[in-house]
N, C-alpha and C positions, 0 to 999 in steps of 0.2 A: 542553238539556244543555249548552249555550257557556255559562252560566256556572261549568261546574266545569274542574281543572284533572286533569290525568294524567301519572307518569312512567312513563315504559315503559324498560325495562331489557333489552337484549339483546346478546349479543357477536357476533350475524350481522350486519352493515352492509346486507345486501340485504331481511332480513326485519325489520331496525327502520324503516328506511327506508321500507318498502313499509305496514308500520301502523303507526306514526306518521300518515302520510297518510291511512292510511283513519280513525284517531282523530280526526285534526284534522278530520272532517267533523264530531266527534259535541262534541268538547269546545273549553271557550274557551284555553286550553294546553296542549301537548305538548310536554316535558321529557322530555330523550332519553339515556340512558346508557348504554355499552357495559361497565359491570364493575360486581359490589357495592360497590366504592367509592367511583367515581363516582357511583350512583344514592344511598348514606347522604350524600355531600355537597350532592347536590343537593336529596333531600327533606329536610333538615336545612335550606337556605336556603330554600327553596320551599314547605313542607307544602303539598304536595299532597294534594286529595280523593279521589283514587286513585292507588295502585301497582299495574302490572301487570309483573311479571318473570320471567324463565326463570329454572331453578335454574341449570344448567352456564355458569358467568361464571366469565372468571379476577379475581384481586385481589378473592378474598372471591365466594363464590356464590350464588347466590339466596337459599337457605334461611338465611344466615346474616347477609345483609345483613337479612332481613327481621325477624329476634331482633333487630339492632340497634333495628333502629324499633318491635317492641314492648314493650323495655323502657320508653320513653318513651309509646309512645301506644297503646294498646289500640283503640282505635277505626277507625284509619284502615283502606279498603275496600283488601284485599288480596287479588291473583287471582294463582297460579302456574301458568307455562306450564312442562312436560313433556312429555317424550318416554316412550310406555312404560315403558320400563326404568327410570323415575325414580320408582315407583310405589313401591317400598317408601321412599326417602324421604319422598317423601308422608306415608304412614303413621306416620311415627318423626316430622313437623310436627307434627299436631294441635293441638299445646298454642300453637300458632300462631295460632290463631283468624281461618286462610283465610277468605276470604269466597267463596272458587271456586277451582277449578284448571278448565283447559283445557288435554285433549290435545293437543300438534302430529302432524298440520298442522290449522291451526285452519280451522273453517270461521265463513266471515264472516257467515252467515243465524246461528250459536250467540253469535258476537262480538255481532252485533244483539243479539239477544236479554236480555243479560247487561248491557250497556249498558243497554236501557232497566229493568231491575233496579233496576241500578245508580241510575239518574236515582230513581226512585222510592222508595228507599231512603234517599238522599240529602235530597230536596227533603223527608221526614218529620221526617228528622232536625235538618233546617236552623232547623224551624222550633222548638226545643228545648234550640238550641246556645248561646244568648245570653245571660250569665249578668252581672247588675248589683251591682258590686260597691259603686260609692255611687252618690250623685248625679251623678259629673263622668266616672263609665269605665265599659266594656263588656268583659268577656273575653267571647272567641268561642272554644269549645271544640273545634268544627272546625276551622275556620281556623288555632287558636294561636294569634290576636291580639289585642291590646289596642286597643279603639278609644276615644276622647275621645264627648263627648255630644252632639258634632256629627258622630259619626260619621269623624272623621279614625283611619285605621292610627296609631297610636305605632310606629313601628320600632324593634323588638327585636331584640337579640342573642341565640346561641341559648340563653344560660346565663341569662339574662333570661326566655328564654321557658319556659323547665323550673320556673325561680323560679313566673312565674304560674301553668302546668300545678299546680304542688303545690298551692299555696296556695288556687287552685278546685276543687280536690276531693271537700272536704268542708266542712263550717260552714264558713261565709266569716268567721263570729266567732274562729277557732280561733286560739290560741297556737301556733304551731311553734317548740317548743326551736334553740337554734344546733345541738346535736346531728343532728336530724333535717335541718333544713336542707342541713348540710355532706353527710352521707350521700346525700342524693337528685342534690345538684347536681353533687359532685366525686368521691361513690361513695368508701364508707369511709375518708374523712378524719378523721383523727385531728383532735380540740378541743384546739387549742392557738394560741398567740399570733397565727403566722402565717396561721391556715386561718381564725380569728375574724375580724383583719382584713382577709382575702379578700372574710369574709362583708359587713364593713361596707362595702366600695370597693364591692362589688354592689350592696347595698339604695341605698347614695348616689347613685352613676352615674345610675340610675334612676329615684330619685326627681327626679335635677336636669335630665331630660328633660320630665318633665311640670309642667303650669301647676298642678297641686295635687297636692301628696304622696299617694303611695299607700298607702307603709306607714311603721308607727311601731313602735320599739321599747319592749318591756315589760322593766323591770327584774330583771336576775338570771332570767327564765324565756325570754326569744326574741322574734318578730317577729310582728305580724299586722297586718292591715288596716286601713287609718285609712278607715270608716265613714262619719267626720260629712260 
């Protein structure tokens, strides 16, 4: 299990503190946050392979930090810790696509348990996540990351890394209009001079990171994937 990562999200200091440490038996990082705002900036720099959080956090609470991160990723393993009385929220998540909740107080034979779930789940999926966009780059769909074909991370920004999220989606051949584009990365941007050349300072930046361009622009229709 050390080589996956975890955030854990709690505003108790004595019950982050105490599993955090019994975590970092199980995994290779433990990422620690006391609010939902703290744990969206963290999984935001970090995608992490799992979040585990309580709902009751001030500055944004469980449930609502955890909508932040599925509007961008549907996949990532999410477990909510509650208290009884948290149960009809539970109910009104669903559309959340939990991967567990765990009553407090937790018992740590169920944490086992769930962990090695987890590990198993993980390692199936790892091996699925890997997705060759040409000869010279890798997106890694778990991870978020762009690696070279020697296996080097490209480090991305997070509006770089939503760029690649889109664009692996589906047909790696696909056209995506500037329209759509703007919509996914800045969330109902208006097409107009300004928000176009936003789009162009992205794809450029980007492209002048890496030893071969990634994408090219089609005339009058958007951006896709430079292939050869």
């Amino acid at each position: 299990m050390k080589k996956y990562t975890v955030l854990y999200a709690e505003d108790d200091l004595i019950l982050l503190n105490n599993y955090a440490d019994f975590l970092d038996l199980f995994f290779q990082e433990v990422f620690k946050a006391t609010s939902g705002k703290e744990a969206l900036t963290i999984y935001e720099k970090e995608s992490p392979d799992v979040i585990i959080t309580d709902i009751n956090m001030p500055n944004m609470n469980g449930l609502d930090f955890v909508k932040k991160v599925r509007e961008k990723n549907k996949d990532v393993i999410i477990i909510i810790l509650s208290a009884y009385s948290d149960k009809e929220k539970l109910l009104s998540a669903t559309q959340l696509f939990l991967t567990q909740y765990l009553i407090k107080p937790i018992k740590s034979n169920d944490l086992v348990i769930l962990i090695q779930d987890i590990t198993t789940l993980l390692d199936k999926r790892e091996n699925h996540q890997l997705i060759q966009i040409n000869k010279n780059y890798f997106w890694d769909k778990r991870k978020l990351k762009l690696f070279d074909k020697d296996g080097i991370d490209i480090g991305l920004q997070a509006k770089e890394v939503n760029l690649l999220n889109l664009f692996c989606t589906t047909n790696l051949n696909k056209v995506y209009s500037t329209e759509e584009i703007l919509n996914f990365i800045w969330e109902d941007s208006i097409v107009n001079k300004s928000t176009t050349g936003k789009l162009r300072v992205l794809f450029s930046t980007l492209n002048k990171k890496l030893e071969h361009e990634l994408f090219e622009s089609t005339y009058k229709i958007g951006y896709k994937f430079k292939r050869d």
